[in-house]
C-alpha positions as CSV (number, residue, x, y, z in Angstrom):
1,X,-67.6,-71.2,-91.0
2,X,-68.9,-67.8,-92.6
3,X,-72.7,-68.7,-92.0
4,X,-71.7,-69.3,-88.0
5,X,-69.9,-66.3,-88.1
6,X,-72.7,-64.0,-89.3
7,X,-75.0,-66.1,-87.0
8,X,-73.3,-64.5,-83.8
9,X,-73.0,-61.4,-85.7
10,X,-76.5,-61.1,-85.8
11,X,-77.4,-62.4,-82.3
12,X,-75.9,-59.6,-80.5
13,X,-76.9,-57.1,-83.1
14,X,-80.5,-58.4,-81.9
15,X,-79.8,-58.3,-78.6
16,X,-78.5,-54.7,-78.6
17,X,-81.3,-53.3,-80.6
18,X,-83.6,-55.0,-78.1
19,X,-81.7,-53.3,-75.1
20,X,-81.3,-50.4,-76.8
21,X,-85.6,-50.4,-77.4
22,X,-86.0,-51.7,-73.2
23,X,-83.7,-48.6,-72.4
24,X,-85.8,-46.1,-74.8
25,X,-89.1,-47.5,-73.2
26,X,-87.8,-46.9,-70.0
27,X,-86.4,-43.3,-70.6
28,X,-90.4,-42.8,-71.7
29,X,-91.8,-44.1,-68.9
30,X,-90.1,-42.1,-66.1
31,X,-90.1,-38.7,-68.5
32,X,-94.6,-39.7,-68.3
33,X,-94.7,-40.6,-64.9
34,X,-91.8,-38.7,-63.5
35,X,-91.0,-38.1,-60.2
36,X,-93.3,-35.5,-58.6
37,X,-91.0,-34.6,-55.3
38,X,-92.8,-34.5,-51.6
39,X,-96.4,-33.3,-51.6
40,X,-97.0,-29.9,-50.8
41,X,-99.3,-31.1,-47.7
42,X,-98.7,-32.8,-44.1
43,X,-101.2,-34.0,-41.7
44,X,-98.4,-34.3,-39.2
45,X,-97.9,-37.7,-37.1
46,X,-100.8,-39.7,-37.4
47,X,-101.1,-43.1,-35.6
48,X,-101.1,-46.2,-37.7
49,X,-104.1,-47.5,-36.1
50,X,-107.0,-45.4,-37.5
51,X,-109.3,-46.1,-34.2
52,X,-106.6,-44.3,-32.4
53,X,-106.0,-41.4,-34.8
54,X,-106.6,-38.1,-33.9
55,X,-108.7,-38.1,-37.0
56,X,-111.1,-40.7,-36.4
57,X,-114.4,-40.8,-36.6
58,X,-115.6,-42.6,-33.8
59,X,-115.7,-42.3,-30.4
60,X,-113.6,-45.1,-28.3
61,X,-116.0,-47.8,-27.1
62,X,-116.6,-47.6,-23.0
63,X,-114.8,-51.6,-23.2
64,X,-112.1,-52.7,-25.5
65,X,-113.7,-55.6,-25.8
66,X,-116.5,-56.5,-28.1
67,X,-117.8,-59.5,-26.1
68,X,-120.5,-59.7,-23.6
69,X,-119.3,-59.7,-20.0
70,X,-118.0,-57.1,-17.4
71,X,-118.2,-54.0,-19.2
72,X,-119.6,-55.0,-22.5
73,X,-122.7,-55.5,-22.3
């Protein structure tokens, strides 16, 4: 019954140390990559089409559609 005994021992001695190394790697990680906060710059609202943005760099087309017909041709 000993040998079982130190089996289970083991096991979570393992598992702790292999916590223990997730939660270390972890710590690391966000310490490197951090957290940065809000940028410094705003371009305001912008539309979440870009062909309807303030900023973009077309003109609108004279027809919304891009077919042949009244308008589009």
């Amino acid at each position: 019954m000993k040998a079982s005994n130190e089996s289970v021992v083991a096991t979570w001695v393992f598992v702790f140390i292999l916590a223990l190394c997730f939660a270390i790697l972890s710590l690391l990680a966000y310490k490197v990559i951090g957290d940065a906060g809000h940028p410094s710059w705003s371009y305001g609202v912008v539309r979440d089409v870009p062909g309807e943005s303030p900023y973009a760099v077309y003109r609108k087309a004279p027809s919304p559609q891009h077919v042949k017909g009244a308008g589009g041709e």
